[in-house]
RODO-2510 file (C-alpha; in nm, 4 decimals, decimal comma):
residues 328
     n   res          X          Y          Z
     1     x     3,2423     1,3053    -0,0812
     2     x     3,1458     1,3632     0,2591
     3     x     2,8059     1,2240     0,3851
     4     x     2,6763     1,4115     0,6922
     5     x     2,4840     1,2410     0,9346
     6     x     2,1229     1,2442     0,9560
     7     x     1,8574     1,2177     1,2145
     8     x     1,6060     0,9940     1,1453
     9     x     1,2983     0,9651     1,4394
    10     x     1,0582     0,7025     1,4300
    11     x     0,7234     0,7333     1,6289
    12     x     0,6359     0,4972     1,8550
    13     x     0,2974     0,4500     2,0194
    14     x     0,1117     0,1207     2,1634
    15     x    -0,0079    -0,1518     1,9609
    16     x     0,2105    -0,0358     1,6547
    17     x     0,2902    -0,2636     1,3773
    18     x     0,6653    -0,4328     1,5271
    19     x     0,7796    -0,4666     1,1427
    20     x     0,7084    -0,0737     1,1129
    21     x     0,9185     0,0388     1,3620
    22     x     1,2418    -0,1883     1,3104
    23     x     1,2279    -0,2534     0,9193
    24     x     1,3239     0,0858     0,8080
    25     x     1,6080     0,1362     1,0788
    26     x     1,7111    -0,2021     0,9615
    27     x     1,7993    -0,0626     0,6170
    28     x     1,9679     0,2675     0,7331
    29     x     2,2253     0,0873     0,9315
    30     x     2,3285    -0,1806     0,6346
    31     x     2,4331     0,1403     0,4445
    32     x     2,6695     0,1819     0,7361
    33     x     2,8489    -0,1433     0,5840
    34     x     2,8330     0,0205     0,2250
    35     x     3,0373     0,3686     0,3436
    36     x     3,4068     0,3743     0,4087
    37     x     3,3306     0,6303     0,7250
    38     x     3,1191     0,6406     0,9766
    39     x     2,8078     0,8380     0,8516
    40     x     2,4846     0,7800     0,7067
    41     x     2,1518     0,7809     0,9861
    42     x     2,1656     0,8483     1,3512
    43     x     1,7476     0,6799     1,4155
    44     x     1,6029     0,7261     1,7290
    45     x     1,2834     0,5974     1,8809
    46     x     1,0398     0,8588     2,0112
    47     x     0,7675     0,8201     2,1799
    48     x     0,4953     1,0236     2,4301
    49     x     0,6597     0,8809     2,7744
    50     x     1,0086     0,6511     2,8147
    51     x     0,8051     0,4035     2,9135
    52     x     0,8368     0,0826     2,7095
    53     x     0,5914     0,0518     2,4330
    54     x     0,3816    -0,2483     2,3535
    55     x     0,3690    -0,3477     1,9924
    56     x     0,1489    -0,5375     1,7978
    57     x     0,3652    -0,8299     1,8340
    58     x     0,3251    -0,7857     2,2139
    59     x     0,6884    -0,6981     2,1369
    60     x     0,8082    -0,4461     2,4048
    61     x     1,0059    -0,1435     2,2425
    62     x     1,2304     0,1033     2,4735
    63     x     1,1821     0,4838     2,3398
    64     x     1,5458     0,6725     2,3187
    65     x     1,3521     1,0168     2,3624
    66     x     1,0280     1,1605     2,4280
    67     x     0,8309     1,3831     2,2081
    68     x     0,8832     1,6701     2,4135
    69     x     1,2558     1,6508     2,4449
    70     x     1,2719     1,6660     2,0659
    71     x     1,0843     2,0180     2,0731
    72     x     1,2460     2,2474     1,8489
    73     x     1,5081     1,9946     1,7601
    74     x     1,5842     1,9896     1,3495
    75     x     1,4839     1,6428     1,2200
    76     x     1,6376     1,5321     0,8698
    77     x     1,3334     1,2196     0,8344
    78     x     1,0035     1,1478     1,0167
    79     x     0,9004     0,7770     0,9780
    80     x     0,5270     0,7595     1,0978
    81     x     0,4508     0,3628     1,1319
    82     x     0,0937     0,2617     1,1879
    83     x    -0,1896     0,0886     1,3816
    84     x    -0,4984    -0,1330     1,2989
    85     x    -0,7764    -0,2680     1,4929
    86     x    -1,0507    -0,5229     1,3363
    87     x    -1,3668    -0,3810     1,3642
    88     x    -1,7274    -0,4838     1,4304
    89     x    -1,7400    -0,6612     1,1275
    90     x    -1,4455    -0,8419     1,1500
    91     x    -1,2587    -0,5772     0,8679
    92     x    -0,9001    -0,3980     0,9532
    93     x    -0,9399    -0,0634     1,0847
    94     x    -0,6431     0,1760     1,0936
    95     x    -0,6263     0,3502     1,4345
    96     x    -0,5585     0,7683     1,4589
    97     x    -0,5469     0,8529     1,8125
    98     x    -0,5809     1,2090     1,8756
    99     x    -0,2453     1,2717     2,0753
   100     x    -0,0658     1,0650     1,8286
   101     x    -0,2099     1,2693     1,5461
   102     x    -0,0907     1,5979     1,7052
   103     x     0,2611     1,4732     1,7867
   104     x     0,3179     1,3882     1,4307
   105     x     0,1396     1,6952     1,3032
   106     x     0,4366     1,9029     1,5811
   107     x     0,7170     1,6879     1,4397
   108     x     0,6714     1,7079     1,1059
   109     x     0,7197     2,0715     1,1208
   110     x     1,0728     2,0238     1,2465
   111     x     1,1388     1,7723     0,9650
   112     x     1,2785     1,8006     0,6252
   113     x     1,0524     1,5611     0,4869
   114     x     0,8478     1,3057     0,6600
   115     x     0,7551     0,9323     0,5693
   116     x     0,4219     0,6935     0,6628
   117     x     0,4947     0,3062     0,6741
   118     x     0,1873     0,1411     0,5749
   119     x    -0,1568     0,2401     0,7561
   120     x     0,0902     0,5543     0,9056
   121     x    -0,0471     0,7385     0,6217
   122     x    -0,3578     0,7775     0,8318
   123     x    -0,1830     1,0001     1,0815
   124     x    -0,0123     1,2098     0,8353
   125     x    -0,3512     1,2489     0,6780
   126     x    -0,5330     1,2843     0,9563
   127     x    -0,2583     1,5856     1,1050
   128     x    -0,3605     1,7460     0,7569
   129     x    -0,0086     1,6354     0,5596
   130     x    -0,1456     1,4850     0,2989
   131     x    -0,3947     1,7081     0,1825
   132     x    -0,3765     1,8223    -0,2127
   133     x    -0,1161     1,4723    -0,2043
   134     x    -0,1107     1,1435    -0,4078
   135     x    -0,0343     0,8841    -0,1649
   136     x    -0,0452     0,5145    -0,0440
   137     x    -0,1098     0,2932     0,2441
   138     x    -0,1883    -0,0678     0,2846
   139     x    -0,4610    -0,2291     0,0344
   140     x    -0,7144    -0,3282     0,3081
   141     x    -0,7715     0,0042     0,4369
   142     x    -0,7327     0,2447     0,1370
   143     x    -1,0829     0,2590     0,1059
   144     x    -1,1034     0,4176     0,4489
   145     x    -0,8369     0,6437     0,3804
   146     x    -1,0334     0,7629     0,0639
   147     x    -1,3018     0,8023     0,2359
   148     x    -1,1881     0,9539     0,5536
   149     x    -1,0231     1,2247     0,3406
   150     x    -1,1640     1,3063    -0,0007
   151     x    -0,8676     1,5825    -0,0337
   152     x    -0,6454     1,2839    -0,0954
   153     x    -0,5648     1,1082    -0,3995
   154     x    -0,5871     0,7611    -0,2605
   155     x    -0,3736     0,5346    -0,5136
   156     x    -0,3440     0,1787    -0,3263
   157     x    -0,1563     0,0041    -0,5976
   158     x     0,2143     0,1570    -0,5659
   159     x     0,4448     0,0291    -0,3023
   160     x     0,5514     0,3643    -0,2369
   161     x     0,4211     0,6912    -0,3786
   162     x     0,6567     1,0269    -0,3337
   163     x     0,4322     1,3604    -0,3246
   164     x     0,7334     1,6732    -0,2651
   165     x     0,8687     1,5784     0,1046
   166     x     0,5939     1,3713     0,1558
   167     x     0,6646     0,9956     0,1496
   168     x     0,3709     0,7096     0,1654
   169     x     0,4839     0,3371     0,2087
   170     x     0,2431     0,0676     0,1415
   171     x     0,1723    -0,2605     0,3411
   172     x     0,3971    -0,4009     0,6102
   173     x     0,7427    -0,5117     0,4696
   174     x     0,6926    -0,2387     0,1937
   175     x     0,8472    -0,0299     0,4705
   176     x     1,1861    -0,2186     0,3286
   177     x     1,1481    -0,0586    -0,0438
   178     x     1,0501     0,2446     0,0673
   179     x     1,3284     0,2708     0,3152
   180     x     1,5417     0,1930     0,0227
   181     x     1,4024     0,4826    -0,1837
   182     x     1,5111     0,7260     0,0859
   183     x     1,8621     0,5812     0,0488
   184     x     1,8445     0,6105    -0,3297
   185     x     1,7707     0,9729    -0,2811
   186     x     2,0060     1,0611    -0,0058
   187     x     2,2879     0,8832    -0,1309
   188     x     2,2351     0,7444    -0,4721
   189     x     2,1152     0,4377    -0,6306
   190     x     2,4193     0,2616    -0,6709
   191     x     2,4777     0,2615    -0,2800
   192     x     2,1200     0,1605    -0,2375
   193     x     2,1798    -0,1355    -0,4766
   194     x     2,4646    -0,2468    -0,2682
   195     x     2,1782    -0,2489     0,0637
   196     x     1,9331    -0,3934    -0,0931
   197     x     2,1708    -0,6830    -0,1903
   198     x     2,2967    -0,7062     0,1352
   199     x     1,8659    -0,7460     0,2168
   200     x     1,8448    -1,0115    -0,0806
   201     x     1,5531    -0,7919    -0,2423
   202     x     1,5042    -0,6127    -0,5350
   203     x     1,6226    -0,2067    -0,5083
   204     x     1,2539    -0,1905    -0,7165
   205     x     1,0423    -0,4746    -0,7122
   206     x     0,8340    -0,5298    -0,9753
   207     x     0,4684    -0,4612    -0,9683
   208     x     0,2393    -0,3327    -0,7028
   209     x     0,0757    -0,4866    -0,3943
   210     x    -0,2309    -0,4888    -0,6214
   211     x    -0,0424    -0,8599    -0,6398
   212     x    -0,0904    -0,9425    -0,3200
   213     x    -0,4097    -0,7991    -0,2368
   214     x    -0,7256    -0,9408    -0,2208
   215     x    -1,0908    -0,8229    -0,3867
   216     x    -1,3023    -0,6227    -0,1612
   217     x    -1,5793    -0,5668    -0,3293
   218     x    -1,8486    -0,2984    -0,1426
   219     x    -2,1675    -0,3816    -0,0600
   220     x    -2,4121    -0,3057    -0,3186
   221     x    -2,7239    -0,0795    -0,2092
   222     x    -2,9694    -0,2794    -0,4705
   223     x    -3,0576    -0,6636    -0,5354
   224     x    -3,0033    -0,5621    -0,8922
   225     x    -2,6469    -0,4921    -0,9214
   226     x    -2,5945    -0,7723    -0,6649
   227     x    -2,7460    -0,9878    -0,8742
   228     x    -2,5629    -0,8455    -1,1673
   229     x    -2,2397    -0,8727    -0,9865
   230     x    -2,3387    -1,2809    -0,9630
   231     x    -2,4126    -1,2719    -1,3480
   232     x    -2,0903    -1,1471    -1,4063
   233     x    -1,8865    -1,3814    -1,1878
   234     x    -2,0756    -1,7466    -1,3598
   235     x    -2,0436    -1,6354    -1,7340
   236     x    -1,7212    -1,4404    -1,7152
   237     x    -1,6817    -1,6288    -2,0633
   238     x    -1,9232    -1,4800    -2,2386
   239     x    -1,8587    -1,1526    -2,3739
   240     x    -2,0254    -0,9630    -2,1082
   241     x    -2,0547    -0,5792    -2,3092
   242     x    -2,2338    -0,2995    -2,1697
   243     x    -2,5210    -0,3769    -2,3634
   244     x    -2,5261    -0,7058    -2,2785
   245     x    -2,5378    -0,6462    -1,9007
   246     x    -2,8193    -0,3182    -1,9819
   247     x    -3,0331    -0,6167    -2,1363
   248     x    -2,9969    -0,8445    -1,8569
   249     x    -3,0734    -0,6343    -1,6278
   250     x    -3,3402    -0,4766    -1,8077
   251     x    -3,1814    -0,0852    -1,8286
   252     x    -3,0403     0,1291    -2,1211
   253     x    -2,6671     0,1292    -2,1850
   254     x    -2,6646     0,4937    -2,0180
   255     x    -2,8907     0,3845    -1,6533
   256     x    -2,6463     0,0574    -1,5956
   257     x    -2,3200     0,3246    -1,6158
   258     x    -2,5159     0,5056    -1,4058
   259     x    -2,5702     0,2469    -1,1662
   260     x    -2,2441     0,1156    -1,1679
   261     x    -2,0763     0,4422    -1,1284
   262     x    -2,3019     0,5464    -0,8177
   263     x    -2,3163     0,1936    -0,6426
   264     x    -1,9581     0,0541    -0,7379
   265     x    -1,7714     0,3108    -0,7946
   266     x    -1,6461     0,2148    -1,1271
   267     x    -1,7490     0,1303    -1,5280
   268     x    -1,9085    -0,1927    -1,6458
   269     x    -1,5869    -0,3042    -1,8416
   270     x    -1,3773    -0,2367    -1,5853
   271     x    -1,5299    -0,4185    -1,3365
   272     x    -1,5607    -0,6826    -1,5900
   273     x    -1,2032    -0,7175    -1,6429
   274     x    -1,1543    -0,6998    -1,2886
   275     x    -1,3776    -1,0056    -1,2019
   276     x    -1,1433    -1,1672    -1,4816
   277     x    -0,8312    -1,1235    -1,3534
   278     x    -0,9287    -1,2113    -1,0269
   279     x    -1,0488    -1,4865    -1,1730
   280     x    -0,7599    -1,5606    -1,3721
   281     x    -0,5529    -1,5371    -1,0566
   282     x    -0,6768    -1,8082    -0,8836
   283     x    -0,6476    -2,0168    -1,1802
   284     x    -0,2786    -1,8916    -1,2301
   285     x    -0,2233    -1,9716    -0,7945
   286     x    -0,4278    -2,3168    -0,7656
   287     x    -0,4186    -2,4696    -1,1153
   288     x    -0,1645    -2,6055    -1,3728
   289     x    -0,4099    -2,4736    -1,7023
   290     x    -0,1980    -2,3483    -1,9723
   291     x    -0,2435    -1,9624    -2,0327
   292     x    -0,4617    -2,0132    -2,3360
   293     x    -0,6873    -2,2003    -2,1374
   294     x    -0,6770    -1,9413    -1,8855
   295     x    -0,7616    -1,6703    -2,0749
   296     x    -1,0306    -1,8841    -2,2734
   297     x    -1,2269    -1,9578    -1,9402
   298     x    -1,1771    -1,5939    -1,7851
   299     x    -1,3027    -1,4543    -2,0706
   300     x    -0,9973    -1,2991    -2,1821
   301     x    -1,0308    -1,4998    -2,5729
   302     x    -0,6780    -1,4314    -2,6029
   303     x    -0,3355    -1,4642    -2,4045
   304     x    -0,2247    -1,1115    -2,5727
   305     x    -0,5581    -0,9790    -2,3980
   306     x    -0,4709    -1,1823    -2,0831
   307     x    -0,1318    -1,0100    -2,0901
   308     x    -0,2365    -0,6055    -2,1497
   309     x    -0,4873    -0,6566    -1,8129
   310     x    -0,2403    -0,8046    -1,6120
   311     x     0,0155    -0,5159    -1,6786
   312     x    -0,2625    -0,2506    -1,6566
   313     x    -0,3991    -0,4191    -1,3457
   314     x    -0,1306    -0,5248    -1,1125
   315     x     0,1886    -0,4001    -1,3480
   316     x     0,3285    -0,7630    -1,4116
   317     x     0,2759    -1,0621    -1,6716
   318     x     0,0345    -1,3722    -1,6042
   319     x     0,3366    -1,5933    -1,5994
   320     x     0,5626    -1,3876    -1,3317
   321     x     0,2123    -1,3910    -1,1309
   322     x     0,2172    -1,7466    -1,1451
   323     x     0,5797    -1,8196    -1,0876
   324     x     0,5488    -1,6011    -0,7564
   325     x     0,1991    -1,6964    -0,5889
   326     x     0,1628    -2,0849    -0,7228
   327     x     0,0214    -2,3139    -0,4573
   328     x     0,1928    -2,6550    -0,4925
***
């Protein structure tokens, strides 16, 4: 079977993440070693001038072509990689400059489908690609992407979400899995297999970066549900039910949904159970406590219990958490 060559262009533009721009290329060309003739990806590096771009490294990349010379040229993939800046309160910001915005919006018109690497899915959002879409993009600035553009279903768990010939990576060396997926769609998963060997990593890996995030909690707007919030957190081994927080905090069952819903975005159990497994995760990291103990203290009562939130929470098992993230 004959595999034609495709044209892959990545977008460059200054203080982009270095892993962005070289990971996914990185992956194309080990499927060169996989083929028996030369074919596969042809990637090129495009940016708004040939002059050499500055990453976030301080990494200086050489662009192959500009923007404009790729005018009306058919592309087979558009990787979009992304940009942060910390803002005034010391959080990650991802960056959407204007020019960069419309270049993506242009090329992704020539493109057969078109693929963000981590907070890239800014820029296709913001160039109106991902609107009506599921998609991803790193953990620490989903939020802003949610609330940047409501028309976007904002899932920040995945490590790569497919919407039709939309592609969303998550954080940094998630570009690796989801260059992988492209593979395993262009050319099969047992090729991809034989790539991701050659990478030592898993074609899948199990789980989300839900794993590897940390909790943001927002700021509440009232000294009630911040003080509720503290409640929680010192007796997360107590049983902690709706109406056990209503009576604490002096409300009816119905006013502390309420509350929760409008200032936290999110039900009193399931914030419960999230304190708990964040609990339970530095226990599992920084501890040697059995699971029963671990699920006694969190408030879990049972390792069974312990178990089901893990999976529903960050899709893997206490013990493969603890065999990956253990501090010695």
């Amino acid at each position: 079977m004959e595999h034609p060559e495709r044209l892959v262009v990545v977008v460059l533009f200054d203080r982009i993440d270095l892993l962005d721009v070289t990971g996914p290329p990185e992956v194309f060309s080990l499927l060169q070693r996989e083929l028996d003739r030369p074919a596969g990806y042809r990637v090129v590096l495009a940016a708004a001038t040939a002059d050499p771009v500055t990453t976030s490294a301080r990494v200086r990349v050489l662009p192959d072509v500009t923007f404009a010379e790729l005018a009306g040229q058919a592309v087979d993939t558009l990787v979009v990689p992304g940009a942060v800046t910390v803002g005034e309160d010391g959080g990650i910001v991802a960056r959407c400059d204007a020019d960069v915005v419309e270049a993506v919006r242009v090329l992704a018109g020539q493109a057969r489908r078109v693929a963000s690497v981590c907070v890239g899915a800014h820029l296709l959002a913001a160039a109106g690609l991902l609107e009506g879409k599921r998609a991803t993009t790193h953990w620490s600035t989903a939020r802003q992407l949610a609330d940047e553009h409501p028309g976007v279903t904002v899932d920040a768990d995945p490590i790569f979400i497919r919407d039709g010939d939309v592609w969303t990576g998550a954080g940094l060396s998630a570009c690796l899995d989801l260059a992988l997926a492209l593979v395993a769609d262009d050319f099969g998963p047992e090729l991809a297999s034989r790539v991701a060997r050659q990478l030592v990593m898993f074609l899948r890996r199990p789980g989300g970066q839900s794993q590897f995030s940390v909790s943001l909690e927002p700021a509440s707007a009232t000294r009630r549900v911040e003080e509720l919030r503290h409640h929680i957190t010192e007796h997360l081994a107590r049983p902690l039910t709706v109406a056990d927080l209503a009576a604490h905090a002096h409300l009816t069952d119905r006013q502390l949904t309420r509350v929760f819903k409008a200032e936290l975005g999110t039900t009193p159990a399931a914030y419960v159970e999230h304190a708990r497994v964040e609990a339970a995760r530095q226990r599992l990291e920084t501890t040697d406590d059995t699971l029963s103990r671990v699920a006694t203290t969190c408030g879990f009562g049972t390792v069974s219990t312990l178990n089901r939130s893990f999976r529903r929470t960050l899709g893997t098992t206490p013990s493969e958490y603890r065999r990956r993230f253990r501090i010695p």
